[in-house]
VMD Tcl script that builds the backbone (N, CA, C; Angstrom):
set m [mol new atoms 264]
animate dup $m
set s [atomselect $m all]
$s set {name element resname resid chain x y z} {
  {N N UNK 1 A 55.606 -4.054 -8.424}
  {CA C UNK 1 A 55.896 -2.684 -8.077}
  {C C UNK 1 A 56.827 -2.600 -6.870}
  {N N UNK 2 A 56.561 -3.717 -5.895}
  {CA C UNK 2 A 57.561 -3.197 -4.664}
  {C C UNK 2 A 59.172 -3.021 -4.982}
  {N N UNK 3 A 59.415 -4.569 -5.759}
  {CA C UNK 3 A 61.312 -4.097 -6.580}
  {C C UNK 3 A 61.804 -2.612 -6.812}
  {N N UNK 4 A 60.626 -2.044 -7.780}
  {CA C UNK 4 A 61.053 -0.624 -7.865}
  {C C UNK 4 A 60.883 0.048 -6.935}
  {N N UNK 5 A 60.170 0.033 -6.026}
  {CA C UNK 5 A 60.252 0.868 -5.262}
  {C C UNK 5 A 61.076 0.646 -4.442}
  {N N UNK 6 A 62.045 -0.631 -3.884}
  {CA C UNK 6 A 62.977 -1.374 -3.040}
  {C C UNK 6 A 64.029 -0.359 -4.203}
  {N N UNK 7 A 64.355 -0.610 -5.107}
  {CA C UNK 7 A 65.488 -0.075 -6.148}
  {C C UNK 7 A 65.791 0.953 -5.677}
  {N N UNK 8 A 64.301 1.813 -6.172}
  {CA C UNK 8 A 64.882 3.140 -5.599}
  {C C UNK 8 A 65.050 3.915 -4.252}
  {N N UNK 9 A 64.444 3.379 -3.406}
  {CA C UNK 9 A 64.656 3.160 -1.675}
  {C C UNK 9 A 65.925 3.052 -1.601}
  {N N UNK 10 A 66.772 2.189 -2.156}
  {CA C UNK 10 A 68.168 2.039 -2.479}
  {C C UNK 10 A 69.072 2.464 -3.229}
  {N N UNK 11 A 68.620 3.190 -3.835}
  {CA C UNK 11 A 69.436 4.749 -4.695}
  {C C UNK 11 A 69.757 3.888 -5.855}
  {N N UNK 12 A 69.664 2.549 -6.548}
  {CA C UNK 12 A 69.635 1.549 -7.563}
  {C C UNK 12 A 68.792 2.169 -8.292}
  {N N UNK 13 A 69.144 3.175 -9.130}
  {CA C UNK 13 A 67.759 3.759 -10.457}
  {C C UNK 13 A 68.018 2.802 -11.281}
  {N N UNK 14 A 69.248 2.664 -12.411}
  {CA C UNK 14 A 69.367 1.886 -13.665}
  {C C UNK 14 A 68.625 0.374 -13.456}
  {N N UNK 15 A 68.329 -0.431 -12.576}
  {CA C UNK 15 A 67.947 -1.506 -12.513}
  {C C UNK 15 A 66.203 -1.062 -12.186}
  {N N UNK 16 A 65.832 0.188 -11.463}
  {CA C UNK 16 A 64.520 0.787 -11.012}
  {C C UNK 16 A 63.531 0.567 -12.073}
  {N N UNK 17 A 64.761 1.625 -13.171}
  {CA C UNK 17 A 64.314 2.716 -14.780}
  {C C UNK 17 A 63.927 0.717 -15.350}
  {N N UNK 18 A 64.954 -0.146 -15.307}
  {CA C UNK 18 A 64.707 -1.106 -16.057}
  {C C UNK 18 A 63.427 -2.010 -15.982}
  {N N UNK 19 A 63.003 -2.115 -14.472}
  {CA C UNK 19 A 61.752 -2.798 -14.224}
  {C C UNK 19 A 60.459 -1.879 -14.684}
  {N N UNK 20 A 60.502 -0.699 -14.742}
  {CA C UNK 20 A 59.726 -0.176 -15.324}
  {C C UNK 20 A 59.430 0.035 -16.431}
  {N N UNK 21 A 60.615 -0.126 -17.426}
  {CA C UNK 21 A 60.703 0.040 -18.842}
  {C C UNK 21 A 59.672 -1.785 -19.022}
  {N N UNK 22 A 59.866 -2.771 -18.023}
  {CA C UNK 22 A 59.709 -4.113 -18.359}
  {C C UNK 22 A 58.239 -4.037 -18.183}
  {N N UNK 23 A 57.479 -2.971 -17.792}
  {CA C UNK 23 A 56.213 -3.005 -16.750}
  {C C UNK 23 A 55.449 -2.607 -17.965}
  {N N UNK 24 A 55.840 -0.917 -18.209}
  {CA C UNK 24 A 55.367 -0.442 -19.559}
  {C C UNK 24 A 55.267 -1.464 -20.836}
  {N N UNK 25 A 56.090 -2.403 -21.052}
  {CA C UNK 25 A 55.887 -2.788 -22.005}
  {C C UNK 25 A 54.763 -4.461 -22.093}
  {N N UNK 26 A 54.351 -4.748 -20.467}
  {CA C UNK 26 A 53.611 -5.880 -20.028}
  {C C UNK 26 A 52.129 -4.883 -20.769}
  {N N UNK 27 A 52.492 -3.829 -19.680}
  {CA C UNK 27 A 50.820 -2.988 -19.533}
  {C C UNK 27 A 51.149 -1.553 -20.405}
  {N N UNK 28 A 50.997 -1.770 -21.617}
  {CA C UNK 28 A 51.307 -0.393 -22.055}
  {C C UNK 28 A 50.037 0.913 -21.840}
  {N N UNK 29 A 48.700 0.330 -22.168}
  {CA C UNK 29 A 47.718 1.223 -21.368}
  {C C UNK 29 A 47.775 1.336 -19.946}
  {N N UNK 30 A 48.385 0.823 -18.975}
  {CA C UNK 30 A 48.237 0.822 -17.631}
  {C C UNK 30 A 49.044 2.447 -16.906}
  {N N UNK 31 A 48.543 3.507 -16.708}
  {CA C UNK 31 A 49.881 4.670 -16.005}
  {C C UNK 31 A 50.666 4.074 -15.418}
  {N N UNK 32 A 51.107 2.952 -14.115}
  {CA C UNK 32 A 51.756 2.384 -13.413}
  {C C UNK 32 A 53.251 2.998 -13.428}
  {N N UNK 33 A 53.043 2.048 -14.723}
  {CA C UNK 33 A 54.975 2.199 -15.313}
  {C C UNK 33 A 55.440 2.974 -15.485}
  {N N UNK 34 A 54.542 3.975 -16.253}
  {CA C UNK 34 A 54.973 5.574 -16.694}
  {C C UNK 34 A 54.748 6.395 -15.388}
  {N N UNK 35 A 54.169 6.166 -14.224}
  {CA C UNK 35 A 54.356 6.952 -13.264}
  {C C UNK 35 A 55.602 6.884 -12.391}
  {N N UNK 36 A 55.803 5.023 -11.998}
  {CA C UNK 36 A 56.884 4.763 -11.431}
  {C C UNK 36 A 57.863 5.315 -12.115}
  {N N UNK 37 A 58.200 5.045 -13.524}
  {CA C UNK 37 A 59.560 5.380 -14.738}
  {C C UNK 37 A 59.565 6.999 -14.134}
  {N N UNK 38 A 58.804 7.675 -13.891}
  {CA C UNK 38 A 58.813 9.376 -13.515}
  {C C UNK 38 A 58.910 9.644 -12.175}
  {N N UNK 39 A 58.929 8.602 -11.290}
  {CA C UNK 39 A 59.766 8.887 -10.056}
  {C C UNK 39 A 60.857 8.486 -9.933}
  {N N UNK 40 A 61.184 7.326 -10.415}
  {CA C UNK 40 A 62.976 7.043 -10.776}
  {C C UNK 40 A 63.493 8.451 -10.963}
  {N N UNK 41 A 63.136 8.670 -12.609}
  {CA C UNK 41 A 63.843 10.008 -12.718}
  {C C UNK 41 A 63.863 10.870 -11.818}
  {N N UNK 42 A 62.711 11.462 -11.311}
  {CA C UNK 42 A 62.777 12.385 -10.203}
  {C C UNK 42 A 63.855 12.000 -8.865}
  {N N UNK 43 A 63.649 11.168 -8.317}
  {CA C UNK 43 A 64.453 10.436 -7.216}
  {C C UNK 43 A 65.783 10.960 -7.513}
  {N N UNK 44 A 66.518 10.217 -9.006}
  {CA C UNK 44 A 67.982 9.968 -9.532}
  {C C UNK 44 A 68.044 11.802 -9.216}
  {N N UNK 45 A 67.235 12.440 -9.839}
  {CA C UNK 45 A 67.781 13.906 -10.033}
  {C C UNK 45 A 68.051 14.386 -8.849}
  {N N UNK 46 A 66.771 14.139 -7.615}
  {CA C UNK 46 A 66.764 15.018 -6.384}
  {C C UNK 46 A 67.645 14.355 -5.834}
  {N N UNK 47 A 68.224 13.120 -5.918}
  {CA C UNK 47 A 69.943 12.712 -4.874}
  {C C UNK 47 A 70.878 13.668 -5.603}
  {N N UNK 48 A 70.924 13.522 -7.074}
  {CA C UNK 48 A 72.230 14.125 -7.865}
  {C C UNK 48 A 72.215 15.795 -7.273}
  {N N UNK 49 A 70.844 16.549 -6.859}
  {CA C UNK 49 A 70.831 17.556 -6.120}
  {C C UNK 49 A 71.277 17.514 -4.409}
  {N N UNK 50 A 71.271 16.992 -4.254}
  {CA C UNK 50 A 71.376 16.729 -2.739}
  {C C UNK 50 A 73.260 16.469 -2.381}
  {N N UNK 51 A 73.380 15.562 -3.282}
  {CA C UNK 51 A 74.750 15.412 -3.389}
  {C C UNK 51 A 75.752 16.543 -3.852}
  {N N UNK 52 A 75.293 17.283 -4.535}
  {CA C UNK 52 A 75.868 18.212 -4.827}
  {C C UNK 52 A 75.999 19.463 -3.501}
  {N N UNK 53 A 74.684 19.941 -2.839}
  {CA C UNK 53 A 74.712 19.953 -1.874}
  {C C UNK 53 A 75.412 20.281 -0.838}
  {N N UNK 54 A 75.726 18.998 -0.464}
  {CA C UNK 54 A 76.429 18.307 0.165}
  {C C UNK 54 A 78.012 18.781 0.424}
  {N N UNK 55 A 78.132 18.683 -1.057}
  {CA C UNK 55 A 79.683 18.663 -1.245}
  {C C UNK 55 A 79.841 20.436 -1.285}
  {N N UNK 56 A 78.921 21.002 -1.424}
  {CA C UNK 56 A 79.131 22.422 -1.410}
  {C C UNK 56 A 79.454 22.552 -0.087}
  {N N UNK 57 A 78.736 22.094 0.802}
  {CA C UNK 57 A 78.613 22.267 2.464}
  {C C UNK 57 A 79.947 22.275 3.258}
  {N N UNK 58 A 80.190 20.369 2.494}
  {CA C UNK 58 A 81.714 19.963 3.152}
  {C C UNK 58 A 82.743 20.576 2.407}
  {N N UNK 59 A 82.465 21.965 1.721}
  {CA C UNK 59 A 83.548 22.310 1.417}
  {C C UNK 59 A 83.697 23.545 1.576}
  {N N UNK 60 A 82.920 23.838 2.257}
  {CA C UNK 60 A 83.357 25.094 3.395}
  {C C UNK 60 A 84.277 24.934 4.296}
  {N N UNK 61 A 85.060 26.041 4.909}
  {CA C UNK 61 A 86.376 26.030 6.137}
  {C C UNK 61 A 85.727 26.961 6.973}
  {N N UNK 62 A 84.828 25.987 7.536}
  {CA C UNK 62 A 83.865 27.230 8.874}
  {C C UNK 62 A 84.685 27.627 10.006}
  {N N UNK 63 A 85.732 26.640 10.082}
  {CA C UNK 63 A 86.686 26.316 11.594}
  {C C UNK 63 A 87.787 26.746 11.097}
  {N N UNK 64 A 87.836 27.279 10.289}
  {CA C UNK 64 A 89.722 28.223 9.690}
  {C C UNK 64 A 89.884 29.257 10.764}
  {N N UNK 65 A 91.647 28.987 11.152}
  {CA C UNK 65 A 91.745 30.491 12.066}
  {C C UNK 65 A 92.537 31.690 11.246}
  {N N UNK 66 A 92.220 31.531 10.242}
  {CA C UNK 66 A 92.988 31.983 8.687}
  {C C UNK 66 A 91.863 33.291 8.334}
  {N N UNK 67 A 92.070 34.547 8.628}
  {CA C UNK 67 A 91.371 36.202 8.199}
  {C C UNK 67 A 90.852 35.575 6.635}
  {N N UNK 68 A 91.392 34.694 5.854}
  {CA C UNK 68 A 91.129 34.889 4.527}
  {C C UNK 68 A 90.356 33.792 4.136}
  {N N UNK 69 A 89.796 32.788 5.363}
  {CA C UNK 69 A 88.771 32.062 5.178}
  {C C UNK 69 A 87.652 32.700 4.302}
  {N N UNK 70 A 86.926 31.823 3.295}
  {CA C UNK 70 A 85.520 31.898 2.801}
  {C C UNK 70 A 84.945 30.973 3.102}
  {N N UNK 71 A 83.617 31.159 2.849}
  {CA C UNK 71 A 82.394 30.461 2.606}
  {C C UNK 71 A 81.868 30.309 1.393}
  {N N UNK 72 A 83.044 28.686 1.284}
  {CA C UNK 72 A 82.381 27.942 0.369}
  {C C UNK 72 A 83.084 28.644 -1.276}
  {N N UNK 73 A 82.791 29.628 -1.651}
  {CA C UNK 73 A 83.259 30.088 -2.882}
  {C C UNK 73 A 84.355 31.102 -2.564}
  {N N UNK 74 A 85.580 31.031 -3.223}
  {CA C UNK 74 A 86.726 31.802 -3.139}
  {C C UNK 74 A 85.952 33.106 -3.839}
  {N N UNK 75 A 85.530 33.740 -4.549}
  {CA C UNK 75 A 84.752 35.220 -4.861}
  {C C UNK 75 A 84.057 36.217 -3.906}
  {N N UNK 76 A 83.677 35.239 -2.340}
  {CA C UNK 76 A 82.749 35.469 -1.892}
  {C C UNK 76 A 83.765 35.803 -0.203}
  {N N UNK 77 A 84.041 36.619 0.256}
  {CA C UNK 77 A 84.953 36.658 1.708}
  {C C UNK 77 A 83.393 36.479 2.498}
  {N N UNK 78 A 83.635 35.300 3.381}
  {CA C UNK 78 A 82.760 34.849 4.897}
  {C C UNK 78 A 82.047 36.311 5.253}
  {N N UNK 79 A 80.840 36.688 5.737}
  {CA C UNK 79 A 80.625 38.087 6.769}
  {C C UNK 79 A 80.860 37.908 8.183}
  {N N UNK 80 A 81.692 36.714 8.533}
  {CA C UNK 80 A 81.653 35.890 9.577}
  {C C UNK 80 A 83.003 36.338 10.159}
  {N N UNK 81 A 83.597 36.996 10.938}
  {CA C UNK 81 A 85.377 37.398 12.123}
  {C C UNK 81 A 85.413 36.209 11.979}
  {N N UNK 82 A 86.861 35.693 11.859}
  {CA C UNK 82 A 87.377 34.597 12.225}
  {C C UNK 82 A 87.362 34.881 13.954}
  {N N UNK 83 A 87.639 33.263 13.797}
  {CA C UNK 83 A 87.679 32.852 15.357}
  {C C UNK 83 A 88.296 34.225 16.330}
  {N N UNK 84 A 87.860 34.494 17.263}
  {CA C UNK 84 A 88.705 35.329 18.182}
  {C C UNK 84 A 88.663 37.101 17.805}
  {N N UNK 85 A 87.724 37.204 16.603}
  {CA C UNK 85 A 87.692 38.555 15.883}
  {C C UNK 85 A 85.876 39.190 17.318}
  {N N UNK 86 A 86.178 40.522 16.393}
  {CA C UNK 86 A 85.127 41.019 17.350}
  {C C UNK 86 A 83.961 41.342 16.481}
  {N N UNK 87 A 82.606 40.836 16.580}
  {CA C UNK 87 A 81.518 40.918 15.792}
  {C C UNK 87 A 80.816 42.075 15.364}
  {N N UNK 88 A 81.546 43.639 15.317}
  {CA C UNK 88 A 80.937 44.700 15.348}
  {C C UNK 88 A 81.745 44.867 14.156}
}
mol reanalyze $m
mol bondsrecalc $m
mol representation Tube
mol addrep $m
């Protein structure tokens, strides 16, 4: 069990998913495998969320001195004055 859990500690699912697929099929009555195999998945998904995230974040222009800055989505104008504007 520790490999997989080293795997996925290390964002390595496909080799994770594989020791577990190898586990399930040692101990097929045992939950083990089928629990670990269901945190891989979970793990893989909640980075692929996180990463996404992420990239939403870094792709904001919080520091634009540009009136036509947004946040993040061009549909959406900032409620935020650019730099040097007055907050009322």
């Amino acid at each position: 069990m520790r490999p997989i859990i080293d795997a996925i500690w290390g964002l390595d699912y496909p080799p994770a998913e594989v020791l577990c697929q190898r586990m399930i099929q040692d101990f097929p009555d045992h939950p083990a495998g089928y629990v670990y195999r269901e945190r891989v998945y979970f793990s893989e998904e909640l980075s692929k969320a996180r990463l996404l995230s992420a990239e939403r974040a870094l792709g904001m222009d919080l520091f634009s001195d540009s009136q036509n800055s947004t946040c993040g989505d061009a549909r959406n104008r900032c409620p935020f004055p650019a730099r040097g504007g007055r907050g009322d």
